[in-house]
CHARMM internal coordinates of N, CA and C (Angstrom, degrees):
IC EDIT
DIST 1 N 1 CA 1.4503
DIST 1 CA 1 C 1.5190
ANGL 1 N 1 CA 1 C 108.66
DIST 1 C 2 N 1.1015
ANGL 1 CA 1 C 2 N 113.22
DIHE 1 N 1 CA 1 C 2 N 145.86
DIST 2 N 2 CA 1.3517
ANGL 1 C 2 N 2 CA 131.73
DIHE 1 CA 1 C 2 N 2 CA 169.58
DIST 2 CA 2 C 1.4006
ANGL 2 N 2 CA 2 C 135.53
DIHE 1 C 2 N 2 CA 2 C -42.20
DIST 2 C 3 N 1.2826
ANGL 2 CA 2 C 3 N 156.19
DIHE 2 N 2 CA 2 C 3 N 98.22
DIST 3 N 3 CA 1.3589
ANGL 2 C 3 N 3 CA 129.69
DIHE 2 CA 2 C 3 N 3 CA -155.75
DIST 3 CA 3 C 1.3309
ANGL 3 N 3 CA 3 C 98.15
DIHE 2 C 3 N 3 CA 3 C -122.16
DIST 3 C 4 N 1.3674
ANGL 3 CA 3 C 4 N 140.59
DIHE 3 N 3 CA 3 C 4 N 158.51
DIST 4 N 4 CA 1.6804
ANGL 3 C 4 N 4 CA 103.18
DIHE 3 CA 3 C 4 N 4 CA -46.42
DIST 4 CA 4 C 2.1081
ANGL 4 N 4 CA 4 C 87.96
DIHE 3 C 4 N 4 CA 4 C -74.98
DIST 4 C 5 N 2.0457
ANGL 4 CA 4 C 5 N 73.85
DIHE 4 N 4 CA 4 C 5 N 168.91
DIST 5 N 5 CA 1.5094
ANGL 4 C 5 N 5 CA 95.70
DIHE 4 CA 4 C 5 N 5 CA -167.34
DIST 5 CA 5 C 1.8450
ANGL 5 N 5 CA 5 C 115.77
DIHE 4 C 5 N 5 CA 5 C -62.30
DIST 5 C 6 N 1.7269
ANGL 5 CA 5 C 6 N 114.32
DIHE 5 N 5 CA 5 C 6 N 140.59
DIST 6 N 6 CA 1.6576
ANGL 5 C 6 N 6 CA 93.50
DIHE 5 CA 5 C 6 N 6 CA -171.33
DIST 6 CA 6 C 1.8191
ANGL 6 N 6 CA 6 C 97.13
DIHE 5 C 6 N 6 CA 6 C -68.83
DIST 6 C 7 N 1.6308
ANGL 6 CA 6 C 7 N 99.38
DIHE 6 N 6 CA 6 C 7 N 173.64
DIST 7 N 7 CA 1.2518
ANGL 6 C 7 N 7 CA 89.49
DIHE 6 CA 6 C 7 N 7 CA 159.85
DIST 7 CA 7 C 1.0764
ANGL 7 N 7 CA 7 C 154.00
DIHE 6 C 7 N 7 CA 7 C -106.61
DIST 7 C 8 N 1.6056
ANGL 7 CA 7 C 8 N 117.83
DIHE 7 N 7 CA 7 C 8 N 46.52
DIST 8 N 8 CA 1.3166
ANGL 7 C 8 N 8 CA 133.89
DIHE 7 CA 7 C 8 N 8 CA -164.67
DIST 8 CA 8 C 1.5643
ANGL 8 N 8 CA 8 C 104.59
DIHE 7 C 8 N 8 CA 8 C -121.16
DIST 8 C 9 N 1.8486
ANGL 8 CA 8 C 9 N 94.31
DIHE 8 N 8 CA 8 C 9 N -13.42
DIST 9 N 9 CA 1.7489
ANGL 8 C 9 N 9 CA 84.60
DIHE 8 CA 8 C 9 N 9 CA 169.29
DIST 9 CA 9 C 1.5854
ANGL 9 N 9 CA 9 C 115.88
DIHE 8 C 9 N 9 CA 9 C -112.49
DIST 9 C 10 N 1.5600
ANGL 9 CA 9 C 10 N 111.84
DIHE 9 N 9 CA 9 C 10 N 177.59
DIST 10 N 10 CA 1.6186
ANGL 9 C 10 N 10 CA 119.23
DIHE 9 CA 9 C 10 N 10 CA -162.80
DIST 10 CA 10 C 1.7254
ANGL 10 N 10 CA 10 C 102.66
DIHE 9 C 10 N 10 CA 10 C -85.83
DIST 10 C 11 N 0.9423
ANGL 10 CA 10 C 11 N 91.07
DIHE 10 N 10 CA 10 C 11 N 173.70
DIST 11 N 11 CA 1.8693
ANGL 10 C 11 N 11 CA 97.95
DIHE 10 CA 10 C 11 N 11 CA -173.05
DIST 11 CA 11 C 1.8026
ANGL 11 N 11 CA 11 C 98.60
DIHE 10 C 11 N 11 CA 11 C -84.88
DIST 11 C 12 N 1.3879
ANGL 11 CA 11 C 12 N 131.55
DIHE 11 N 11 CA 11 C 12 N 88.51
DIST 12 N 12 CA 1.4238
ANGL 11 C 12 N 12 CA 119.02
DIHE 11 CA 11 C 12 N 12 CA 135.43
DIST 12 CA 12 C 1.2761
ANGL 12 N 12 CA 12 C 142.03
DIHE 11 C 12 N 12 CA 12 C -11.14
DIST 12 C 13 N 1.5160
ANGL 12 CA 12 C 13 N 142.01
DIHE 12 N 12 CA 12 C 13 N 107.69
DIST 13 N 13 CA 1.1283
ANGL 12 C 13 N 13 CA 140.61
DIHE 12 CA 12 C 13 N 13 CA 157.62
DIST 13 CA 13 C 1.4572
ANGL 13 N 13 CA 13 C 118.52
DIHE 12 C 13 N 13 CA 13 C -76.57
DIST 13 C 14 N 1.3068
ANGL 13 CA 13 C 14 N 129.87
DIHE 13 N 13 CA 13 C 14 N 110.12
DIST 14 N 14 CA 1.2498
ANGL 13 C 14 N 14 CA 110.26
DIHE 13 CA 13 C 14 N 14 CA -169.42
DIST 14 CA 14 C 1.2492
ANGL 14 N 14 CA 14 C 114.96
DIHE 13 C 14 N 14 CA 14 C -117.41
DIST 14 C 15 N 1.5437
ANGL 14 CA 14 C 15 N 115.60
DIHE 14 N 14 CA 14 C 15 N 78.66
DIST 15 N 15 CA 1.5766
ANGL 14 C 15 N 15 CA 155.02
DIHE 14 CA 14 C 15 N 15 CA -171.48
DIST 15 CA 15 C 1.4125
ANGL 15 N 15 CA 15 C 85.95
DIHE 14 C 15 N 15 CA 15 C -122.61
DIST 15 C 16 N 1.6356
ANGL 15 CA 15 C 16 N 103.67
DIHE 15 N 15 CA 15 C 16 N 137.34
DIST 16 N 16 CA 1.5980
ANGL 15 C 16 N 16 CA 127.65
DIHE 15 CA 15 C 16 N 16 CA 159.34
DIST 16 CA 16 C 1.6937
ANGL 16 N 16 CA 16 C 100.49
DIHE 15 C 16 N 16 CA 16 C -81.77
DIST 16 C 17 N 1.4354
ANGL 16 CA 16 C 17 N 99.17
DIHE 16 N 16 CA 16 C 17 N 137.59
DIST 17 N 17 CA 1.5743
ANGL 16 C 17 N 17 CA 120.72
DIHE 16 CA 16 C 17 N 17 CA -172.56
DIST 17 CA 17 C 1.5580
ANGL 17 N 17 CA 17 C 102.86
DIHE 16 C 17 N 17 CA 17 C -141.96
DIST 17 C 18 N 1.7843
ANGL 17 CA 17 C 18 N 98.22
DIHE 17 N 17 CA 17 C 18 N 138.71
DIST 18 N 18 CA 1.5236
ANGL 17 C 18 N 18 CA 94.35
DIHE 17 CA 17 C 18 N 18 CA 172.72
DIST 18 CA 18 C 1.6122
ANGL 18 N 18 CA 18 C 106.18
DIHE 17 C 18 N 18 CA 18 C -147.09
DIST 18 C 19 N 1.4080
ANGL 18 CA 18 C 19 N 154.07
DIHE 18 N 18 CA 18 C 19 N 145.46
DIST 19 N 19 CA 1.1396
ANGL 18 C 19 N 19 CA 148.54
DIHE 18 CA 18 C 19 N 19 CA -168.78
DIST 19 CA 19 C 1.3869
ANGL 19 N 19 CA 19 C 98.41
DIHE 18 C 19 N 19 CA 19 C -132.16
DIST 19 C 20 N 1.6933
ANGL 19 CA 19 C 20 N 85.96
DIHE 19 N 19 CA 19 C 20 N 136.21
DIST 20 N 20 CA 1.7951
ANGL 19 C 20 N 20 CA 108.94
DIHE 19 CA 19 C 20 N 20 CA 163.36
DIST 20 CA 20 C 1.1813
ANGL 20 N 20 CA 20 C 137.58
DIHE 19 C 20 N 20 CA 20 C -107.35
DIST 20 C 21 N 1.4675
ANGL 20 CA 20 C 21 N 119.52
DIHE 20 N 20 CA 20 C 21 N 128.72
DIST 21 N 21 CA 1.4493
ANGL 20 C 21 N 21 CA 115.04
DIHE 20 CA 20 C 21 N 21 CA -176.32
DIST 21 CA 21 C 1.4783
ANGL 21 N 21 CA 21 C 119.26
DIHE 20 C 21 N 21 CA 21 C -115.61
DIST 21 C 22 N 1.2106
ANGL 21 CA 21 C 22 N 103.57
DIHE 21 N 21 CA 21 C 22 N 115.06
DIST 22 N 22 CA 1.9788
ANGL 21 C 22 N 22 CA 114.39
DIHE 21 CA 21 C 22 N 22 CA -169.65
DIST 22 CA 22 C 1.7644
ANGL 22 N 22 CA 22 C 97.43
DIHE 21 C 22 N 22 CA 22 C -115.26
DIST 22 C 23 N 1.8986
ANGL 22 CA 22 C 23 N 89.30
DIHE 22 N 22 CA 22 C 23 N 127.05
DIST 23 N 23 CA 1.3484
ANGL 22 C 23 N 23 CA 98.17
DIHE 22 CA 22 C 23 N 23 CA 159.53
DIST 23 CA 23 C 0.8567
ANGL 23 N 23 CA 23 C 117.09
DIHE 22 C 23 N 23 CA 23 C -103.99
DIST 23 C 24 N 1.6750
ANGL 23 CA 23 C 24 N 121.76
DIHE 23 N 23 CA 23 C 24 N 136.69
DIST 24 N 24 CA 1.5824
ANGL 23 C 24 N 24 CA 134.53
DIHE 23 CA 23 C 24 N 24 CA -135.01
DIST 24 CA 24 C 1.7605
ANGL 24 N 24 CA 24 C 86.92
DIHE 23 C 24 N 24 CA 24 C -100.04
DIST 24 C 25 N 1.7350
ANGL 24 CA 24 C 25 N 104.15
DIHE 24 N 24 CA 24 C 25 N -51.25
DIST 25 N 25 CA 1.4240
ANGL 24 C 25 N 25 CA 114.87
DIHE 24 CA 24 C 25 N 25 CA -174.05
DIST 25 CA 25 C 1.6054
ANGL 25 N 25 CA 25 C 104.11
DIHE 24 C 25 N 25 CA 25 C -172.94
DIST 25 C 26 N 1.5932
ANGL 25 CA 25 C 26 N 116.46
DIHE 25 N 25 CA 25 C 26 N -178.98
DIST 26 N 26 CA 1.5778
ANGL 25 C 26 N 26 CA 119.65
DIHE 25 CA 25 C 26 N 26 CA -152.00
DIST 26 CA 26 C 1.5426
ANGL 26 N 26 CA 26 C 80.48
DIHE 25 C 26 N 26 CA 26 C -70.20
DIST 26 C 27 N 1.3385
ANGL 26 CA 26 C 27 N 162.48
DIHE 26 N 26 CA 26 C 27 N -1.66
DIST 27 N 27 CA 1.6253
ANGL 26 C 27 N 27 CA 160.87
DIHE 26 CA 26 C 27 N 27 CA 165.88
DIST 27 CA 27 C 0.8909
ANGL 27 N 27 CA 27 C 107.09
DIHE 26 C 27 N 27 CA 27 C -89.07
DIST 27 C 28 N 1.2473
ANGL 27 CA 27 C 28 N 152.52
DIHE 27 N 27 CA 27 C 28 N -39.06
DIST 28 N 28 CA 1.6260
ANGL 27 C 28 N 28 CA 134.79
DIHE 27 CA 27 C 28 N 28 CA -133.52
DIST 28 CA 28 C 1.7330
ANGL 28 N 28 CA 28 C 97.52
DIHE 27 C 28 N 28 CA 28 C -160.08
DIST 28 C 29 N 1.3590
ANGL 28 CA 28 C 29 N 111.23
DIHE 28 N 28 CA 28 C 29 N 144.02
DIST 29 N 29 CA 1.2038
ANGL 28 C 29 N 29 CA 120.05
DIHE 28 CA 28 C 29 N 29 CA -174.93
DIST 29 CA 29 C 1.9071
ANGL 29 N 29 CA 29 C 99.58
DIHE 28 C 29 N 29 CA 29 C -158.68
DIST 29 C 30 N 1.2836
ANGL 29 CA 29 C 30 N 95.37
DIHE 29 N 29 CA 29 C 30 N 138.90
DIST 30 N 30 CA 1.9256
ANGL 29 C 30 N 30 CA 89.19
DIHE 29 CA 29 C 30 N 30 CA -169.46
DIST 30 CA 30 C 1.8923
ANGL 30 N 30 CA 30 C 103.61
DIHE 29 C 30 N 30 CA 30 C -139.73
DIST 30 C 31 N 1.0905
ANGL 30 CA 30 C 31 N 113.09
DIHE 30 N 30 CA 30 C 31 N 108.04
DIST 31 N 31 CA 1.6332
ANGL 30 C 31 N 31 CA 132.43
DIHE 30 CA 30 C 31 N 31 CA 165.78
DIST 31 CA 31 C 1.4248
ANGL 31 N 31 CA 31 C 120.72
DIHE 30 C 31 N 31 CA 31 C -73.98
DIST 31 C 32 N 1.0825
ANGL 31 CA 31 C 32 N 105.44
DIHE 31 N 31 CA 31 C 32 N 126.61
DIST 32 N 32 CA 1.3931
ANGL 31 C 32 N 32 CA 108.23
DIHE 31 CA 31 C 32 N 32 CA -179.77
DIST 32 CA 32 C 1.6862
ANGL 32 N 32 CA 32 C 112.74
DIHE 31 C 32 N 32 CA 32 C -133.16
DIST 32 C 33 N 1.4253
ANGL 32 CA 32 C 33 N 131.48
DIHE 32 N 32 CA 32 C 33 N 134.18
DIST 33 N 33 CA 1.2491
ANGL 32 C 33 N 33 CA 143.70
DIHE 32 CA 32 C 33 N 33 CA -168.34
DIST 33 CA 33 C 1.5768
ANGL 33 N 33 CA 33 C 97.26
DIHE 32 C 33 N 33 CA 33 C -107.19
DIST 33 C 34 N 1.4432
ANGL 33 CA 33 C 34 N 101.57
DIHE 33 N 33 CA 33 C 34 N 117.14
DIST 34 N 34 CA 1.8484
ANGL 33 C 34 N 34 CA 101.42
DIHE 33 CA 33 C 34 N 34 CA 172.53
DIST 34 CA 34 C 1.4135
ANGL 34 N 34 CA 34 C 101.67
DIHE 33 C 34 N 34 CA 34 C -113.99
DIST 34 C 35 N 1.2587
ANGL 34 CA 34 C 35 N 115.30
DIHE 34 N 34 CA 34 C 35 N 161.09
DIST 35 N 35 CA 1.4523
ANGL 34 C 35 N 35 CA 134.13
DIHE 34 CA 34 C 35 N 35 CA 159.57
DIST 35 CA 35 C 1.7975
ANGL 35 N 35 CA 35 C 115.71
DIHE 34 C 35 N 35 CA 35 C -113.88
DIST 35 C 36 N 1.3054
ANGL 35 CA 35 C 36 N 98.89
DIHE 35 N 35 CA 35 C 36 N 120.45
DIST 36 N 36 CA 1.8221
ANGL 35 C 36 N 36 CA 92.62
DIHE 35 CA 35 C 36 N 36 CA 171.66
DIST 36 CA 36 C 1.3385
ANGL 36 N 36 CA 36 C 115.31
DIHE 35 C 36 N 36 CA 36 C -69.44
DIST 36 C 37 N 0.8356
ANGL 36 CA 36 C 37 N 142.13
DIHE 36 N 36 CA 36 C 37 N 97.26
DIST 37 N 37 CA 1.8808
ANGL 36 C 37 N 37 CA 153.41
DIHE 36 CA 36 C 37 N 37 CA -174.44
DIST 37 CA 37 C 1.5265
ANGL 37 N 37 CA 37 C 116.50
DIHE 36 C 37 N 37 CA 37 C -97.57
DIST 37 C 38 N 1.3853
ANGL 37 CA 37 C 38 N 97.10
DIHE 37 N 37 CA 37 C 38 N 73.41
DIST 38 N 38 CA 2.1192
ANGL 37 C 38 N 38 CA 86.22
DIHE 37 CA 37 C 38 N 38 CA -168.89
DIST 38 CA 38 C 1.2173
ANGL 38 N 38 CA 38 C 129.78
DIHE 37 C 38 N 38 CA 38 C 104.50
DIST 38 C 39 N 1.4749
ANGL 38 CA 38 C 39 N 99.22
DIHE 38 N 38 CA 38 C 39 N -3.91
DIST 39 N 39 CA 1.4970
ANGL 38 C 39 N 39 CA 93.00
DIHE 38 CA 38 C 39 N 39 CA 176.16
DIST 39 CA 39 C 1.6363
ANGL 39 N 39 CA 39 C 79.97
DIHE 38 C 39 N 39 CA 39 C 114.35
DIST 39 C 40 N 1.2058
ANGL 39 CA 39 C 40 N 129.68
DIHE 39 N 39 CA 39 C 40 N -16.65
DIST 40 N 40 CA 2.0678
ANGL 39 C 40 N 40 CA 104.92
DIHE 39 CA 39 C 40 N 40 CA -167.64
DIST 40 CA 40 C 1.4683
ANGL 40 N 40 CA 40 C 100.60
DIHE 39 C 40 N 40 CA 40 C -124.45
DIST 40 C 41 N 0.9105
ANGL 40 CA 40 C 41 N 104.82
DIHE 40 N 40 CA 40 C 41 N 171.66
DIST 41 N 41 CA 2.1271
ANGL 40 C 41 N 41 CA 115.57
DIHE 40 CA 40 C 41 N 41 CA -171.55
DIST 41 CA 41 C 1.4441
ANGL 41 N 41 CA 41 C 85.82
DIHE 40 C 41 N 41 CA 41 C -102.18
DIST 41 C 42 N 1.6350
ANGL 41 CA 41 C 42 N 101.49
DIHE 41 N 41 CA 41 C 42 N 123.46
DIST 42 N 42 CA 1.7402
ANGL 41 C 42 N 42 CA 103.28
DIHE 41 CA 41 C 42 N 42 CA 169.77
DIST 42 CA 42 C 1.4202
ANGL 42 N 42 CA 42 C 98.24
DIHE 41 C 42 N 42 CA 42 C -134.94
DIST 42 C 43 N 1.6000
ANGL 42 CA 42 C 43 N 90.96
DIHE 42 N 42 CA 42 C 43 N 128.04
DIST 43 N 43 CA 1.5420
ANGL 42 C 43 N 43 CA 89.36
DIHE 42 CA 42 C 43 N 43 CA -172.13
DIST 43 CA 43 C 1.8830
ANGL 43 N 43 CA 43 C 108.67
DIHE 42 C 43 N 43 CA 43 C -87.64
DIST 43 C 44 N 1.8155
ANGL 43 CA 43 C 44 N 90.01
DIHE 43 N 43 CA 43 C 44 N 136.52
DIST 44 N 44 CA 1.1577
ANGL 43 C 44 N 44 CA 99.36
DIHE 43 CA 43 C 44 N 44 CA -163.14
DIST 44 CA 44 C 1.8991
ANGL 44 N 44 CA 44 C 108.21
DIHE 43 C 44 N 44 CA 44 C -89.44
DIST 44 C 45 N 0.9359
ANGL 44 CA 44 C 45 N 128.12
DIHE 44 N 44 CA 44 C 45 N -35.25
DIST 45 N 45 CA 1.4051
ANGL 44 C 45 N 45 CA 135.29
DIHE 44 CA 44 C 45 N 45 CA -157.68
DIST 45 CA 45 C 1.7964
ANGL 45 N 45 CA 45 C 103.90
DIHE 44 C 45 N 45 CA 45 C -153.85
DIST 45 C 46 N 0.9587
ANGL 45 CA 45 C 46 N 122.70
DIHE 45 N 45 CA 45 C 46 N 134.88
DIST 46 N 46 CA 1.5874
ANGL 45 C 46 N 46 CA 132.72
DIHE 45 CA 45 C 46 N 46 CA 174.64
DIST 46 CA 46 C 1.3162
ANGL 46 N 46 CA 46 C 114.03
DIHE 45 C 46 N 46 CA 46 C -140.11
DIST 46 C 47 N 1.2264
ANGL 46 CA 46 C 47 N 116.36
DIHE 46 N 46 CA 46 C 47 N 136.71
DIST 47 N 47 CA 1.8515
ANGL 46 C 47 N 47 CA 134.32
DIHE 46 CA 46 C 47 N 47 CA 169.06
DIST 47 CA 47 C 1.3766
ANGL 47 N 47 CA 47 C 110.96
DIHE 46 C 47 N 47 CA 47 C -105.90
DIST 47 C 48 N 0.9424
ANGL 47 CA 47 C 48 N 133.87
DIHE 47 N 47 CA 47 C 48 N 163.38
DIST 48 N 48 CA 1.7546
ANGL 47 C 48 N 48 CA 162.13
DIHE 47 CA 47 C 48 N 48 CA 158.93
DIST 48 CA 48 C 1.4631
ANGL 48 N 48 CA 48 C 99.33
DIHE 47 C 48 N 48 CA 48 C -120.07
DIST 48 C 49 N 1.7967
ANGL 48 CA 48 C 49 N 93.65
DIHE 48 N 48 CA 48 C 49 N 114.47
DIST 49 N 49 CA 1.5995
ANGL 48 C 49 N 49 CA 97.05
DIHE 48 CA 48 C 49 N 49 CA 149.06
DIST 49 CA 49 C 1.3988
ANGL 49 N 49 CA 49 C 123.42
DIHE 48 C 49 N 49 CA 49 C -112.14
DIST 49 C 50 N 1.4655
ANGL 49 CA 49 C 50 N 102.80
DIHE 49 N 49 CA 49 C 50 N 124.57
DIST 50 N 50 CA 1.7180
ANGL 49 C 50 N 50 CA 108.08
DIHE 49 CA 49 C 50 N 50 CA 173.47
DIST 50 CA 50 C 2.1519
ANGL 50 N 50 CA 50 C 117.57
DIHE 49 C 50 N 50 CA 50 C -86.01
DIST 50 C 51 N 1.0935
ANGL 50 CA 50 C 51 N 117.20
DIHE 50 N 50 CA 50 C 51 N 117.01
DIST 51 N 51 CA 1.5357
ANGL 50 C 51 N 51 CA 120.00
DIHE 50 CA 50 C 51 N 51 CA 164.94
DIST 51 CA 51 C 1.4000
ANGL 51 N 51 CA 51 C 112.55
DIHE 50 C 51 N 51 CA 51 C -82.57
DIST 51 C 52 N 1.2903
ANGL 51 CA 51 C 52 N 124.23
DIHE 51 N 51 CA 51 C 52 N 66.07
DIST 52 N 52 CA 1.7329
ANGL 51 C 52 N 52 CA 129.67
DIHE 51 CA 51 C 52 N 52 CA 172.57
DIST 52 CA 52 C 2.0486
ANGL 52 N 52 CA 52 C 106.05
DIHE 51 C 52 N 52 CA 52 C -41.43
DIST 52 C 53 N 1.1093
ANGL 52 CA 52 C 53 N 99.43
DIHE 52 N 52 CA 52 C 53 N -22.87
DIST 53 N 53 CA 1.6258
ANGL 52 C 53 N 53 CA 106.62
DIHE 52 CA 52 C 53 N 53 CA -175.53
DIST 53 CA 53 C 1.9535
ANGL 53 N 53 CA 53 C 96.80
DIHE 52 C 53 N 53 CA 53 C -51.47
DIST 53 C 54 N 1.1296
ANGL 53 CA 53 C 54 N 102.83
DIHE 53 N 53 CA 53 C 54 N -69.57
DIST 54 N 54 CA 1.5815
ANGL 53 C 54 N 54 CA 118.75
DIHE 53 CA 53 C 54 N 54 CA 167.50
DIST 54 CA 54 C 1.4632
ANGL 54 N 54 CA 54 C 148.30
DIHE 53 C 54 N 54 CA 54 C -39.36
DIST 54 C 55 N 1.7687
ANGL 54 CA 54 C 55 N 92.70
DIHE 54 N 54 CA 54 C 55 N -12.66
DIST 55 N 55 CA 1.6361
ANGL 54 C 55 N 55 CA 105.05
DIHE 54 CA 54 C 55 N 55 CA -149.70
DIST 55 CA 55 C 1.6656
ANGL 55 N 55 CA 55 C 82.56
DIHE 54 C 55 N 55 CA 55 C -92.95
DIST 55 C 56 N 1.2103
ANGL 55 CA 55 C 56 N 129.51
DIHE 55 N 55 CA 55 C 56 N -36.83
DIST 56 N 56 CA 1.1284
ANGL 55 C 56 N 56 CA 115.28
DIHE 55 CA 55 C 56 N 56 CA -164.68
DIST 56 CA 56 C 1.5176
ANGL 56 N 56 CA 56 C 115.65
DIHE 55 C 56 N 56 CA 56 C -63.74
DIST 56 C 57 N 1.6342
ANGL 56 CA 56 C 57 N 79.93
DIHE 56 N 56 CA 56 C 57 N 156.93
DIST 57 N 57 CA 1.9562
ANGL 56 C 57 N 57 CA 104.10
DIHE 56 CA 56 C 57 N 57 CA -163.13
DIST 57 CA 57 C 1.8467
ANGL 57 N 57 CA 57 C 100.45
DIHE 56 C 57 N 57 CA 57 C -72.73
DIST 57 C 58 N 1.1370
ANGL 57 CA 57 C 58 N 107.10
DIHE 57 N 57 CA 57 C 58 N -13.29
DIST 58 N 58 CA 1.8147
ANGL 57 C 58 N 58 CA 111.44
DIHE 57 CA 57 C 58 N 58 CA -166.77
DIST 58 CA 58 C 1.6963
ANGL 58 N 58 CA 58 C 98.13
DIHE 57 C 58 N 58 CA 58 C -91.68
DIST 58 C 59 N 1.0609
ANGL 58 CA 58 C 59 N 117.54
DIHE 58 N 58 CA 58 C 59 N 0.38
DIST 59 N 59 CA 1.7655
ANGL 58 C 59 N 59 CA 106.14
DIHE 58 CA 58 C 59 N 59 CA -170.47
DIST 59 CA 59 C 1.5807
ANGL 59 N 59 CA 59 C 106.14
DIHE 58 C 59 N 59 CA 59 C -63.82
DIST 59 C 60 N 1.2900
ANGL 59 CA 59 C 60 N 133.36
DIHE 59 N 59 CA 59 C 60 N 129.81
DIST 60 N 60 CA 1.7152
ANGL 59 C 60 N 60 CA 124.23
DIHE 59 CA 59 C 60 N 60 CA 156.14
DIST 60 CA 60 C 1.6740
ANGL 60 N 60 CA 60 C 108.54
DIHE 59 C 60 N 60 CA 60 C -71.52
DIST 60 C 61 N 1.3335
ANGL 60 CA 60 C 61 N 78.24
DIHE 60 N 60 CA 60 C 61 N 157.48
DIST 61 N 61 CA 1.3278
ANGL 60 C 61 N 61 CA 81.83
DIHE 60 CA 60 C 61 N 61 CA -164.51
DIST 61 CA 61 C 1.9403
ANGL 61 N 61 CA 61 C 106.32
DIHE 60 C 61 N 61 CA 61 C -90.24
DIST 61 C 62 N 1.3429
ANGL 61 CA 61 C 62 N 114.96
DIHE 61 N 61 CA 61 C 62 N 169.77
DIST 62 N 62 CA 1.4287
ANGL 61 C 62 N 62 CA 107.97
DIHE 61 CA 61 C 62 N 62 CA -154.01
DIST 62 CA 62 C 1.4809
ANGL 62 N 62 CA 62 C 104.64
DIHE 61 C 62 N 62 CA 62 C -117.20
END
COOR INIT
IC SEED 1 N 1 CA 1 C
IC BUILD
């Protein structure tokens, strides 16, 4: 890295980061953004995904 930074570029965090994505079921799917902070995974930012395509009560089943 650069010392000091020029100024045309953004400020770097230079923490290892890794995000997980679990599908809960054919509706719902949930992401989560961690940061390693110390030695521990802290999760930094999380989403919920909803599939409204699915939710309905009329679907046959497959």
């Amino acid at each position: 890295m650069v010392d000091p930074q020029p100024k045309y570029s953004a400020f770097r965090e230079p923490t290892y980061r890794h995000a997980t994505f679990e599908i809960k079921n054919r509706t719902t799917a949930y992401y989560a953004w961690h940061r390693n902070q110390d030695g521990y995974s802290v999760e930094a930012d999380s989403v919920w995904f909803h599939n409204f395509y699915w939710k309905s009560s009329s679907v046959a089943s497959i």
